[in-house]
C-alpha atoms as one frame of an Amber mdcrd trajectory, in Angstrom:
protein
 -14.232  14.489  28.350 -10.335  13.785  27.586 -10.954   9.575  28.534 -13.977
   9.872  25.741 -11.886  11.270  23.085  -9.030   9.444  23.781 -11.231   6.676
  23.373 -13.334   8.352  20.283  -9.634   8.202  18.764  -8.905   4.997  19.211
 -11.888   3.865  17.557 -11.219   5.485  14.150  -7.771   4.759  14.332  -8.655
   1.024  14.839 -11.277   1.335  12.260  -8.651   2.525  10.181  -5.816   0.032
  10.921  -8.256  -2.836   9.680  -9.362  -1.169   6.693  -5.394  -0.702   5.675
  -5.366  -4.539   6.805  -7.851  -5.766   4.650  -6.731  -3.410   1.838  -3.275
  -4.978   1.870  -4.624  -8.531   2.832  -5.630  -8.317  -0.466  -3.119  -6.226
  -2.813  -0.725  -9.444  -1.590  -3.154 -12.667  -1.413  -2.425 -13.372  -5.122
   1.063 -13.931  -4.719   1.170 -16.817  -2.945  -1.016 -18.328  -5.642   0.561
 -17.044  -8.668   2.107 -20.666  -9.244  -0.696 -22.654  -8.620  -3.070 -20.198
 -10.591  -0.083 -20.924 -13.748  -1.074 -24.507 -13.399  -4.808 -24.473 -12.963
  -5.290 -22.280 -15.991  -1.958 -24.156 -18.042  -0.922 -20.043 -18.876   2.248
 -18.915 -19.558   4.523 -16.985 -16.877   4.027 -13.823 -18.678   0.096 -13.578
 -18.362   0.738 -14.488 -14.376   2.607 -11.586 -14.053  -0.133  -9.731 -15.491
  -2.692 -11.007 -13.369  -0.414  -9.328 -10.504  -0.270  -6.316 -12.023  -3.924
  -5.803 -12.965  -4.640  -4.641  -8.966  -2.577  -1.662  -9.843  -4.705  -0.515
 -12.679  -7.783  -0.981 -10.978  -6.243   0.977  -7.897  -5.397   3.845 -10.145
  -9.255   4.178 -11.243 -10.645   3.494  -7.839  -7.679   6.292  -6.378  -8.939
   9.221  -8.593 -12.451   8.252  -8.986 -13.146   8.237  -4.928 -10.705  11.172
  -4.140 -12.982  13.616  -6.570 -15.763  11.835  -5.610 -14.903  12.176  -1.742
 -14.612  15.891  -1.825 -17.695  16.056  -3.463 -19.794  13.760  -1.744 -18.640
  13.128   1.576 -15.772  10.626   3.079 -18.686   8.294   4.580 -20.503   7.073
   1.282 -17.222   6.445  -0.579 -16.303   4.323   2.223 -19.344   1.936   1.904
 -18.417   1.043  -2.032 -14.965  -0.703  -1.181 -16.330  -2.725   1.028 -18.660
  -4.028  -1.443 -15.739  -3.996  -4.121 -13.640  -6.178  -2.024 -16.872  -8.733
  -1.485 -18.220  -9.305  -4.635 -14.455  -9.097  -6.158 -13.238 -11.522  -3.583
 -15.839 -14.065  -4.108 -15.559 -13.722  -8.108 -12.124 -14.374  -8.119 -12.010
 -17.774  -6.128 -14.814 -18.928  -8.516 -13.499 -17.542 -11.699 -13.399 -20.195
 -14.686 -10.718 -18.778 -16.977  -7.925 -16.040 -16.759  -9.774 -13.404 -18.417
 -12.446 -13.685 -15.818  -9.999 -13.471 -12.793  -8.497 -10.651 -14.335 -11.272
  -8.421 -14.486 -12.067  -9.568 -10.995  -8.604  -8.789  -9.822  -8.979  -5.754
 -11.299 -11.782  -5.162  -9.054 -10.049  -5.766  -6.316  -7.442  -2.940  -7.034
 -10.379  -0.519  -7.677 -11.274  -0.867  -3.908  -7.504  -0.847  -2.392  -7.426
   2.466  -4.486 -10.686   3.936  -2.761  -9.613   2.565   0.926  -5.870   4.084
   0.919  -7.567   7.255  -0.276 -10.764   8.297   1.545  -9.565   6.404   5.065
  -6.213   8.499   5.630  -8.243  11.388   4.528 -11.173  10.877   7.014  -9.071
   9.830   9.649  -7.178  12.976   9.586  -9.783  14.757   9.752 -11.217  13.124
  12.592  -8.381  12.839  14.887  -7.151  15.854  14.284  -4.236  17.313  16.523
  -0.409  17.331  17.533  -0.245  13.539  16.990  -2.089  13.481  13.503   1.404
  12.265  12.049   1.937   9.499  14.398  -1.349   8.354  14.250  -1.239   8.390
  10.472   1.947   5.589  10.887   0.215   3.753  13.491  -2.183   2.939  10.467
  -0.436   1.932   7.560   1.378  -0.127  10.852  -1.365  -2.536  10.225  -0.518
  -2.820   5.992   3.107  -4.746   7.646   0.327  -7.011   8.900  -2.228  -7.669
   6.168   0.950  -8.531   3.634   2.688 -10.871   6.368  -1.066 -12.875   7.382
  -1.734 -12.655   3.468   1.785 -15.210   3.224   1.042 -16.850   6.329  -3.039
 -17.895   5.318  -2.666 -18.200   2.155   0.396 -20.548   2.017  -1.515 -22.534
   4.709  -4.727 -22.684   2.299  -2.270 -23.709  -0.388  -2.123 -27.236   1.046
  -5.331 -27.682   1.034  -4.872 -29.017  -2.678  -5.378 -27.886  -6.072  -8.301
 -25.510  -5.231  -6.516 -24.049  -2.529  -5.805 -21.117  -4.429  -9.529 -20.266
  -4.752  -9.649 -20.269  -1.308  -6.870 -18.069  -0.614  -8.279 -15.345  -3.037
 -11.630 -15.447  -1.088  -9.869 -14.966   2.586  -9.896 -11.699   1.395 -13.408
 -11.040   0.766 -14.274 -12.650   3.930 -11.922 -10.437   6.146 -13.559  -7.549
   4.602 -16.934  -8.292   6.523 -14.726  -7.325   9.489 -14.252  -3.895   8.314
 -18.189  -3.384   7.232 -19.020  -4.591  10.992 -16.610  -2.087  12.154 -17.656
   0.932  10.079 -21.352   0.792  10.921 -22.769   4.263  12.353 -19.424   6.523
  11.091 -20.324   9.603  11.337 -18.963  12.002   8.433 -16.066  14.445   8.664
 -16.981  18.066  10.340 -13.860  19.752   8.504 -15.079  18.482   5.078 -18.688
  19.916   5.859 -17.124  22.852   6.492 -14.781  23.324   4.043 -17.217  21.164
   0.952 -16.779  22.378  -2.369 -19.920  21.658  -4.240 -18.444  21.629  -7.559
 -16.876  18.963  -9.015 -15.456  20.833 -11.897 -13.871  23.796  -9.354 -12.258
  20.468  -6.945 -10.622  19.603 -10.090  -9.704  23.343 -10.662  -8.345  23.815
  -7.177  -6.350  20.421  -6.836  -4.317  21.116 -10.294  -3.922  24.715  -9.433
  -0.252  26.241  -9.604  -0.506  26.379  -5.547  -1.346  22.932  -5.663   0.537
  21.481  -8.601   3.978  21.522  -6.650   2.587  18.843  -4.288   1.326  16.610
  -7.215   5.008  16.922  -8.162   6.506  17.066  -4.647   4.973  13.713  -3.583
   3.817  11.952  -6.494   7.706  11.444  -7.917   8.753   9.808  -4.438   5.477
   7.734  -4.132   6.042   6.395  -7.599   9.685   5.264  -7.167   9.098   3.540
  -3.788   6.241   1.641  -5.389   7.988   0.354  -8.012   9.832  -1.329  -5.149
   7.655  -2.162  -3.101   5.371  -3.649  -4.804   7.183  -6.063  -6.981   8.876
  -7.235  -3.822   5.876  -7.941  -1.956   3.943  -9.797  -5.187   7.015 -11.936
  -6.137   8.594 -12.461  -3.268   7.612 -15.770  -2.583   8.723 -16.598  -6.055
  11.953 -14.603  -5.584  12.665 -17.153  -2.697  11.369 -19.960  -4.229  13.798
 -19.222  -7.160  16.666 -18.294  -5.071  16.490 -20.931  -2.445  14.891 -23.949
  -4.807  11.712 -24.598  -2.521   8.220 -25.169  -2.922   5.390 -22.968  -3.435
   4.310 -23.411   0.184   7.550 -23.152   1.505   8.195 -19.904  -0.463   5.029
 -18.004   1.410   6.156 -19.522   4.626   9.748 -18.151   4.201   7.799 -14.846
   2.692   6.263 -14.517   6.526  10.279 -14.767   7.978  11.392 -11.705   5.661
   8.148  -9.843   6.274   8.317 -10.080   9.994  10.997  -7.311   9.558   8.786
  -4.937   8.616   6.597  -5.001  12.184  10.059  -3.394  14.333  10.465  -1.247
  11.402   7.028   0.124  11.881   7.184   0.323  15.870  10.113   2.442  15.226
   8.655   4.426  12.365   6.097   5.087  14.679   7.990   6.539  17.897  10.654
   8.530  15.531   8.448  10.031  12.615   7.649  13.173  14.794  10.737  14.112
  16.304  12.838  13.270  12.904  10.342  14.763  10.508   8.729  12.748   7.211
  11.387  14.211   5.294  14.446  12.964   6.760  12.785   9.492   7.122  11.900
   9.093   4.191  15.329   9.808   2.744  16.937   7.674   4.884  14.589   4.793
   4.227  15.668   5.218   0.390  19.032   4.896   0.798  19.257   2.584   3.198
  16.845  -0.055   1.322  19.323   0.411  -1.820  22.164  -0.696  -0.466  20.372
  -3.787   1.196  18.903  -4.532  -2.591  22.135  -3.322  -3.969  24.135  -6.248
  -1.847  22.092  -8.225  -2.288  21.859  -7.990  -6.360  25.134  -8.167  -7.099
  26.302 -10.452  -4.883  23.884 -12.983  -6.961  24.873 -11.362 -10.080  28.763
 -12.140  -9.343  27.753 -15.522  -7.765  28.727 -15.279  -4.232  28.400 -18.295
  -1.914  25.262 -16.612  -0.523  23.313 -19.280   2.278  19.132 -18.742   2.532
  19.898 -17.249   5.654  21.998 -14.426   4.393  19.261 -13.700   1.437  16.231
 -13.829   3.676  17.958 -11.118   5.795  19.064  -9.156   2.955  15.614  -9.084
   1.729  14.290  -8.760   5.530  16.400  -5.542   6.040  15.388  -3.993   2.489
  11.547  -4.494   3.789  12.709  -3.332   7.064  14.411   0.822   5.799  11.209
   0.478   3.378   8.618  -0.138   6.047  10.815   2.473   8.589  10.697   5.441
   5.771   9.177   5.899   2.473   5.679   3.199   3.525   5.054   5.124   5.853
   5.864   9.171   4.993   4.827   8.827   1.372   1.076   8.154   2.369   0.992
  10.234   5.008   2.743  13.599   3.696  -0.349  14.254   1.007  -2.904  14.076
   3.161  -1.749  16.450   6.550  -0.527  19.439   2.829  -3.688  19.394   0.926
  -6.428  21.453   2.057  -9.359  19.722   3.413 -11.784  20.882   0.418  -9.612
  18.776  -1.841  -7.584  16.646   0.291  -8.834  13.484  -0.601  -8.338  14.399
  -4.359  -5.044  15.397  -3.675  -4.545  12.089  -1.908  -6.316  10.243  -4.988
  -3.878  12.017  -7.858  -0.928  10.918  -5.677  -1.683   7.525  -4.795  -2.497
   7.176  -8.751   1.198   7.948  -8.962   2.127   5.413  -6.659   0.042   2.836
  -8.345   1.106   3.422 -11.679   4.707   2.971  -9.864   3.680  -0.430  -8.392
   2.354  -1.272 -12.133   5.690  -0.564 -13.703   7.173  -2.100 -10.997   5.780
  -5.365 -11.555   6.044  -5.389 -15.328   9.872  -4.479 -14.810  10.738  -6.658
 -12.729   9.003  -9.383 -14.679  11.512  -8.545 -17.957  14.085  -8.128 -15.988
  13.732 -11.737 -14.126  14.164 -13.043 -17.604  17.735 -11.966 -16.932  17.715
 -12.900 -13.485  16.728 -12.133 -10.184  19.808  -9.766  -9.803  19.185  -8.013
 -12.380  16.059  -7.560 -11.236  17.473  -6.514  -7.869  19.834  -4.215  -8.928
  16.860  -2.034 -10.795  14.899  -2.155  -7.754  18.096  -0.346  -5.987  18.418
   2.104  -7.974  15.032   3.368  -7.970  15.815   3.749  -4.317  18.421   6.098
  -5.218  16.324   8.055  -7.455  13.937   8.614  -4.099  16.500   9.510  -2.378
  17.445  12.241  -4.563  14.335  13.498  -4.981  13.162  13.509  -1.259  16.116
  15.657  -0.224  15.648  18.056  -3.186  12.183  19.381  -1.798  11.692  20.495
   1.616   7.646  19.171   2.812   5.651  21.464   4.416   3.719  20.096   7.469
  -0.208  21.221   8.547  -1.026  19.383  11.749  -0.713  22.645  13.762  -3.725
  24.014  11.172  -5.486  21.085  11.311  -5.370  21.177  15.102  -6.613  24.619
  14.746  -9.428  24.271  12.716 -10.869  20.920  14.667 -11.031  22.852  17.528
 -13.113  25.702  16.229 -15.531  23.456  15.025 -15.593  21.689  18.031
């Protein structure tokens, strides 16, 4: 019985590592063809850095819309609709005719990263529950180091594949998502949320904005947000930020993107065999300020014009991705999910990821007016947010479930 649920838990938590995959596969794709889409559609740089920022907007709908929807409906049936999302998106983006017609289908695409980073972490912790919910929760976002690192790696080898390479990169992501639909047929649907349903959408609302509740909107919205702003902008220009800083081509930029995002896969190894002995809290914080001072260096020391070789900026940049991937990627996902209560856990999920989102939006848009200054500039910002989480982690102490979780498995078991 303990071989089949050890290997019942490895099949949702593989299940779950290539739905983060795909979800992140595709969040990143467009960066790598953010140049070449500038030149196909003879559009200024400001509307390309638009067209990156549109996923966000899309995953703020799709991150509220399916974590309501999820408590009311079931985990399961949410699940089916990003797949879809991330099909017909994928395929209407490579054959898109204008701008305004890849934005909406870019926006698309953000609608279903919002519903996957929502209803999967919620379903999977409810379906490996236990003592190693935590870990198992890292070992899954894990596989987001990997969907951003292949998205540089494919897509800057589709890139030279000429001027409609670009096209093809954006539909690499619809076609990985077949993967995912293969892999999710016959999931069966969460016992805790059966147990715990709330068949109201009006009292999910009620419950998840409650006074009781409100202090983890709060709690793990702020840190959320200020990591995404981060994040996000790194990982959708930084193949520009490289092909600025270092003078190389488009195709060289994503393949020097893959070099600084290769940090991230140690980073996540050790996330993963530290996160339950440390505690989310602590690595989180130290993820924050570590990542600043990486940034920090790394901003000034272009903003004072330092003799600074490619090598030493790729590993600045690689050790910024690396305290980001060890901390705050990981805990600020995971810490909403294992404090909500499962009747409105994935709504709890869906208001906090918005949060994150909205962070990645600003992120992108910030970072775009602040490259008109300079990359340092930019750089420095990006630091200081850093700080800001920082602060804010250590102000709040987190409250962990697992142990209830555990508990409650078992009895329906």
């Amino acid at each position: 019985m303990k071989t089949q649920k050890k290997l019942s838990n490895a099949y949702y938590i593989s299940i779950g590592a290539i739905s983060i995959f795909v979800a992140s596969y595709n969040i990143a794709i467009i960066s790598v063809a953010l140049k070449p889409i500038e030149r196909a559609f003879d559009v200024g740089s400001a509307i390309v850095y638009l067209l990156g920022a549109l996923i966000f907007v899309g995953a703020m709908i799709g991150a509220v819309v399916s974590g309501v929807f999820s408590d009311r409906f079931g985990r399961v049936s949410i699940l089916a609709i990003d797949i879809i999302t991330f099909l017909l998106a994928g395929i209407g983006s490579a054959l898109s005719t204008n701008i305004a017609m890849l934005m909406f289908f870019r926006t698309l695409v953000g609608v279903g990263v919002g519903i996957d980073y929502v209803v999967i972490f919620t379903y999977i912790s409810e379906i490996v529950a236990g003592r190693n919910s935590t870990r198992n929760l890292a070992l899954i976002m894990f596989f987001a180091n990997f969907g951003i690192l292949f998205s540089y790696l494919i897509g800057g080898s589709l890139l030279t594949m000429g001027s409609a390479g670009w096209r093809y990169a954006l539909l690499s992501g619809a076609l990985f998502s077949i993967v995912t639909l293969i892999m999710r047929a016959g999931l069966k649907e969460s016992s805790l949320w059966k147990f715990k349903r709330i068949k109201s959408m009006k009292t999910i609302i009620k419950d998840v904005t409650s006074r009781e509740n409100r202090k983890y909107l709060y709690r793990f919205s702020v840190p959320w947000f200020l990591y995404q702003i981060g994040d996000q902008s790194l990982t959708m220009f930084l193949p520009f930020i490289l092909i600025t800083a270092l003078g190389i081509s488009s195709v060289s930029g994503a393949f020097s993107a893959v070099i600084v995002k290769v940090f991230t896969i140690p980073a996540s190894i050790l996330a993963f065999l530290i996160i339950q002995r440390l505690g989310t809290r602590k690595l989180q914080a130290a993820g924050f300020i570590i990542r600043s001072v990486f940034l920090g260096i790394l901003g000034f020391g272009i903003y004072f014009a330092l003799r600074m070789p490619g090598i030493e900026i790729i590993i600045l940049l690689g050790l910024a991705f690396f305290f980001g991937s060890m901390g705050p990627d990981k805990t600020t996902v995971i810490m909403p999910v294992e404090n909500y209560d499962e009747s409105i856990r994935a709504s709890g999920q869906g208001f906090n990821e918005m949060a994150g989102r909205f962070g990645g939006l600003i992120g992108i848009l910030a970072f775009s007016l602040f490259r008109l200054a300079g990359i340092d500039i930019g750089l420095i910002f990006l630091s200081v947010t850093c700080i800001l989480g920082f602060f804010f982690t250590i102000a709040y102490r987190d409250k962990q479930h697992t142990e209830k979780i555990s508990k409650k498995a078992n009895e329906i078991d």
